[in-house]
C-alpha positions, 0 to 999 in steps of 0.5 A: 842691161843685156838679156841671156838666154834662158832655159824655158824648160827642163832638159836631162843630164844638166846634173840637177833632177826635175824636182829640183828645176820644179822646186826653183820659182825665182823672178827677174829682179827689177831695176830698182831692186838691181840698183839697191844690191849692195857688195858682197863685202859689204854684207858677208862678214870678213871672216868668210871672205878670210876662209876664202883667201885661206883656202885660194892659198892652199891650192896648188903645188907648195912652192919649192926651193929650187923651183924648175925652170921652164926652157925650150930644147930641141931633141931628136924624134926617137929620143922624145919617142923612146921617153914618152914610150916609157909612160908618164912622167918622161921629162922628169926621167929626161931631167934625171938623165941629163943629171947623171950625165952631168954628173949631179 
């Protein structure tokens, strides 16, 4: 079993206050008690292991229909400049560019 590195002490600015670093008095668990820990499948029940799959599922963008593909494409230097000069969201107008010219 490798050691970590422990904070002896309280340090500010961590995003927890002194009364709560005096509030936690845990031990080191010994090995027989570490050789006994069971899965936490096996002792939470299935419904929270189902909220959470629901709730990795909900993360991210909705997948889409016609999703865009990712390529590699070279443009001149004043061309990217002048797009990302124009804010946020640049490629996106690039893309509409192309779009209209293609005549999509």
């Amino acid at each position: 079993m490798s050691k970590t590195s422990k904070q002896a002490e309280f340090v500010e600015g961590r995003g927890y206050s002194k009364e709560d670093w005096d509030a936690v008095d845990s031990r080191e668990l010994t090995d027989e008690e570490l050789a006994n820990l069971r899965p936490a499948r096996d002792v939470l029940p299935k419904a929270f292991f189902d909220a959470v799959d629901t709730l990795r599922r909900q993360r991210g963008r909705p997948p889409i229909d016609a999703p865009r593909k990712l390529i590699s494409i070279r443009l001149d230097q004043d061309v990217i400049e002048l797009y990302k000069a124009s804010g946020k969201g640049w490629q996106t107008r690039i893309n509409e560019t192309l779009r209209r010219a293609a005549g999509l």
